[in-house]
C-alpha positions as CSV (number, residue, x, y, z in Angstrom):
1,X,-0.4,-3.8,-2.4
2,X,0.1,-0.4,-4.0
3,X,-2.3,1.0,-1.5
4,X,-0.8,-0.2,1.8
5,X,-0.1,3.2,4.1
6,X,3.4,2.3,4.4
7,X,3.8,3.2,0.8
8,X,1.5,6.2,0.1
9,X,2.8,9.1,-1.8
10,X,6.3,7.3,-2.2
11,X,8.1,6.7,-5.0
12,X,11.4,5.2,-6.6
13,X,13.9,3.9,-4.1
14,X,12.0,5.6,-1.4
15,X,8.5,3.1,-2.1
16,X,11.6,0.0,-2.4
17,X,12.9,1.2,0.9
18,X,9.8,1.7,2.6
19,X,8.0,-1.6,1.0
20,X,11.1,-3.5,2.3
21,X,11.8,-2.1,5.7
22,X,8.4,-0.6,6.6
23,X,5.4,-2.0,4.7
24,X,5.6,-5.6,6.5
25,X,3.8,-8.9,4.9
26,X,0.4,-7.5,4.5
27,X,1.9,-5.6,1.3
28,X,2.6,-8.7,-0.2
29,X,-0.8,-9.8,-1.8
30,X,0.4,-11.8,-4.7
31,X,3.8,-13.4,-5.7
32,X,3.9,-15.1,-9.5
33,X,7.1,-17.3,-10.0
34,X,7.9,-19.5,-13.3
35,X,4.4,-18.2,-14.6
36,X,2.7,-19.8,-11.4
37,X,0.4,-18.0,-8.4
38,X,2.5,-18.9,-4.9
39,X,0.4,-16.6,-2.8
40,X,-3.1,-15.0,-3.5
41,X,-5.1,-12.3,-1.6
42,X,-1.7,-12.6,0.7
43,X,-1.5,-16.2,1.6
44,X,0.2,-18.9,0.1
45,X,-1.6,-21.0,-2.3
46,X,-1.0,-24.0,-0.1
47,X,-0.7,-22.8,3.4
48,X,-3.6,-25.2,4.1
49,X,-2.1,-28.3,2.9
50,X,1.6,-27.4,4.2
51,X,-0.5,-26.3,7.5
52,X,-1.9,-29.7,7.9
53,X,1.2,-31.7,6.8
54,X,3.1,-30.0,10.0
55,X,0.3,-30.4,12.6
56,X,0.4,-34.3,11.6
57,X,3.9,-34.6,11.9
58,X,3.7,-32.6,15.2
59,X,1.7,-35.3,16.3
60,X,3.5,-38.3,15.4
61,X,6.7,-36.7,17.2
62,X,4.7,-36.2,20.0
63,X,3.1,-39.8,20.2
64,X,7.1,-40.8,19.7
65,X,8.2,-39.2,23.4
């Protein structure tokens, strides 16, 4: 995210630096890899599935003590 106040008025190595160290995850909005969205409007395009999968498996190691 270009706009994120972390990174206004910077440029060159000083918007890397400060989009690294400073700007946090909210400047991340969208990541592309091998041609394919991983994370839109900031979240990853399967947070919900991965989300569930872990609650489940929370549950069954639970049920297992």
């Amino acid at each position: 995210d270009a706009g994120a106040l972390a990174l206004e008025g910077l440029k060159g190595d000083d918007l890397l630096d400060a989009w690294i160290f400073a700007a946090g995850d909210a400047a991340v909005v969208d990541v592309w890899s091998a041609g394919r969205r991983q994370v839109r409007g900031g979240r990853h395009v399967a947070r919900e599935a991965v989300e569930h999968r872990y609650r489940v498996t929370l549950a069954r190691l639970r049920d297992q003590l």
